[in-house]
C-alpha positions in Angstrom: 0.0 0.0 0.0 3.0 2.3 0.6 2.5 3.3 -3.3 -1.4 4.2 -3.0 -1.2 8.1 -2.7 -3.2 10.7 -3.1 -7.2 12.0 -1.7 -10.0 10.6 -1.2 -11.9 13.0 -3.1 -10.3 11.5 -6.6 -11.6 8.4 -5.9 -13.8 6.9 -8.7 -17.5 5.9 -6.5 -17.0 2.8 -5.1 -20.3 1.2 -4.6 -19.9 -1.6 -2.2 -16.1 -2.5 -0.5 -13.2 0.6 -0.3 -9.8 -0.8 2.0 -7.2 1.9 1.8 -5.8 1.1 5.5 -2.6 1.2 5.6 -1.9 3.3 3.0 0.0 6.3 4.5 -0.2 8.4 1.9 -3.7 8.9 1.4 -5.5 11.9 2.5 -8.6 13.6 1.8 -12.4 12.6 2.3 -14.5 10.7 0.4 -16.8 13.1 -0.7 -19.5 11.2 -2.3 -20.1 7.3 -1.2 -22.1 5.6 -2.7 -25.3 4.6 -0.9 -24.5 0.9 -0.8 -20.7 1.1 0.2 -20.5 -1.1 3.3 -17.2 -2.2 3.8 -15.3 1.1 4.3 -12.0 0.6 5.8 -9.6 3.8 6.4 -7.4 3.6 9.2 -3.9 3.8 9.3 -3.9 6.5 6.9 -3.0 10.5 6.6 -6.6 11.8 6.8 -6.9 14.6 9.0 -9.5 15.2 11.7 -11.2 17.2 9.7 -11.2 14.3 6.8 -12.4 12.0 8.7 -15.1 14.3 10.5 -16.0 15.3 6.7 -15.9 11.6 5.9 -18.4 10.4 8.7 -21.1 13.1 7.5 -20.8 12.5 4.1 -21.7 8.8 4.4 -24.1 9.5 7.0 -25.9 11.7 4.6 -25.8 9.2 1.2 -25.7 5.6 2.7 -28.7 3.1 2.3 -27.2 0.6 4.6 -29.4 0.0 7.1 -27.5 -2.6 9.2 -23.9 -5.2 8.4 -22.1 -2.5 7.4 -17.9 -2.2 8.4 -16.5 1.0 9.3 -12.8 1.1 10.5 -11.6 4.9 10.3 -8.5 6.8 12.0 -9.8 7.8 16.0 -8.5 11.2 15.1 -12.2 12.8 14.5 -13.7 15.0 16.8 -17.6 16.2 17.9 -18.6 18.1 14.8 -19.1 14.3 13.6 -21.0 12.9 16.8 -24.1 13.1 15.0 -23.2 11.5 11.6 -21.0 8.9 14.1 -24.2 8.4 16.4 -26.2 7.5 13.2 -23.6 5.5 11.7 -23.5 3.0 14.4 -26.8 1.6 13.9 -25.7 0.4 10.8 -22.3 -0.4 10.7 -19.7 -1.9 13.1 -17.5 1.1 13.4 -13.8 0.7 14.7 -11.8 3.8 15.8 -8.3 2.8 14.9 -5.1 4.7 16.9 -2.6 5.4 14.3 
């Protein structure tokens, strides 16, 4: 993964599994999920606080997944995402990751 680079936003809609843990190079938020990404893995990554924060309410606001879903993310984000993280965890399994 240590040659995966660049942001989220350039990303291509994934519609249903996205893994870019890992991948230190990656920054950005994903700026328009698709409503039936479930698997969403991005820890371990360069996202900022305010990507992942930016991350969590864009998903919040576009997913149809209304239970199963995986959400591992950097614990870096802070309480302007409480609300799109309180919704979120009805409906996916959602794993803060340090690092």
């Amino acid at each position: 993964c240590s040659l995966v680079t660049g942001t989220l936003a350039d990303l291509p809609r994934v519609t249903s599994y996205l893994n870019v843990a890992g991948c230190s190079l990656v920054t950005g938020t994903l700026a328009d999920p698709a409503p039936t990404l479930a698997s969403i893995y991005l820890h371990k990554t360069a996202m900022s606080s305010t990507d992942t924060d930016n991350t969590l309410i864009n998903l919040a606001a576009h997913t149809a997944v209304k239970s199963g879903g995986i959400l591992q993310i950097r614990k870096n984000r802070t309480p302007a995402s409480d609300a799109a993280f309180a919704y979120l965890s009805s409906r996916f399994a959602i794993t803060e990751v340090v690092g």
